[in-house]
C-alpha positions as CSV (number, residue, x, y, z in Angstrom):
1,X,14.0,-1.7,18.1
2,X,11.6,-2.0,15.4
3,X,7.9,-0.2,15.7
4,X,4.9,-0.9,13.2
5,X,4.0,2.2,11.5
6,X,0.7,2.6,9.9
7,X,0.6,5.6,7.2
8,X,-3.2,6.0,6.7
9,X,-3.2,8.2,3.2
10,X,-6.9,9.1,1.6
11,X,-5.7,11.7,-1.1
12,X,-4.2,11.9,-4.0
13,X,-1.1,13.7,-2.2
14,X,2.6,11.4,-2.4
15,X,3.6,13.1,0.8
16,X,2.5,10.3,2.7
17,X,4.1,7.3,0.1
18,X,7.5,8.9,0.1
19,X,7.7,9.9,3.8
20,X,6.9,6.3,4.3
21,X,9.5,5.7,2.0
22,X,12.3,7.4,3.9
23,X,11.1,5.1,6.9
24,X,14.1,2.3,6.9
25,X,14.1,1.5,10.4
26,X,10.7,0.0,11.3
27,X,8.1,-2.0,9.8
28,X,5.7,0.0,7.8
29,X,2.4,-0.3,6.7
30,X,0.9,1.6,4.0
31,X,-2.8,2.0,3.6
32,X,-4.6,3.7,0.5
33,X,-8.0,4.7,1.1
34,X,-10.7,6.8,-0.7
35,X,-8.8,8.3,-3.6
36,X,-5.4,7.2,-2.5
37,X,-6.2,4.1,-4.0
38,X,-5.3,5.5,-7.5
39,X,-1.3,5.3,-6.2
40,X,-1.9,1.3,-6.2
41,X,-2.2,1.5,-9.8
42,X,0.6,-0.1,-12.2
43,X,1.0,2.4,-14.1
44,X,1.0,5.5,-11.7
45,X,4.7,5.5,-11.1
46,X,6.9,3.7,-9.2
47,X,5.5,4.8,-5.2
48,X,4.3,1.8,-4.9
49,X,6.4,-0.4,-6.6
50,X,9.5,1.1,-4.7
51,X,7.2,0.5,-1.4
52,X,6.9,-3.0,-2.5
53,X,10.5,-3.5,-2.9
54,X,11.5,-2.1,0.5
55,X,9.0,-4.7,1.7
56,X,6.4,-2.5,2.7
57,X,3.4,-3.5,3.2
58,X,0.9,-1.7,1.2
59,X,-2.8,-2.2,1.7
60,X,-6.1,-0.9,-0.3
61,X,-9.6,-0.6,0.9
62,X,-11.6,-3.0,-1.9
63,X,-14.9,-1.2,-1.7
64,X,-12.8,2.3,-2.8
65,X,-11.0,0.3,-5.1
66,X,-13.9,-1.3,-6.6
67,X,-15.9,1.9,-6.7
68,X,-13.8,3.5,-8.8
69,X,-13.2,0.4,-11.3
70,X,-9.4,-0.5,-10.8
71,X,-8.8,-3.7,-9.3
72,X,-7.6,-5.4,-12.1
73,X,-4.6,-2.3,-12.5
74,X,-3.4,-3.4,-9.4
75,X,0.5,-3.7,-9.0
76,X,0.9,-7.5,-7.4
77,X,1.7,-7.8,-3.4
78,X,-0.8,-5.0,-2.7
79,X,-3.7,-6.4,-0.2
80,X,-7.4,-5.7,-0.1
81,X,-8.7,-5.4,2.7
82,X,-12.4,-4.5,4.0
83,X,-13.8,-1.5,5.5
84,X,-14.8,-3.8,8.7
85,X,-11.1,-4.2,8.3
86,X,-9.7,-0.8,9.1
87,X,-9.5,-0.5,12.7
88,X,-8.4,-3.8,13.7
89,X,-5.7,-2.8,11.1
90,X,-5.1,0.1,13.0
91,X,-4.7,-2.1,16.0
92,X,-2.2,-3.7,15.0
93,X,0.3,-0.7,14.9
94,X,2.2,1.1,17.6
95,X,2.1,4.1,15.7
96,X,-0.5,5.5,13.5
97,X,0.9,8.4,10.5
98,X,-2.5,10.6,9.3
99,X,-1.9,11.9,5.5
């Protein structure tokens, strides 16, 4: 049976992206917050875009993405979501991955 796993990742650390990664068997969730929000970039390798294509969902907070002037290098499919946002995210998982 398929769980929704959230992995929650703040730094500038790929742990989180390619444990996330190795996660074929339920529906996962990725969101970038604080500085984690340089890996939704275009042209910071292929994390993201290899997240994407798994069908991942991959989320960014917009006022971290904003703040640090990126959100036109955004690859396409990632979502921006609100700070008022987070914990209904959270929520919405069964499971919740801290990195």
């Amino acid at each position: 049976m398929m769980s929704k796993i959230l992995y929650f990742i703040t730094l500038e650390d790929d742990k989180g992206i390619r444990l996330a990664l190795e996660d074929k068997e339920n529906e996962v969730s990725i969101l970038l917050l604080q500085n984690a929000v340089y890996f939704a970039q275009k042209h910071r390798g292929e994390l993201i875009g290899s997240a994407l294509a798994q069908k991942h969902k991959i989320l960014a907070v917009k006022e971290d993405v904003v703040l640090r002037g990126i959100q036109d290098m955004l690859h396409d499919g990632v979502v921006l979501v609100g700070h008022s946002d987070v914990a209904d995210i959270a929520f919405e998982h069964k499971t919740i991955i801290n990195m």
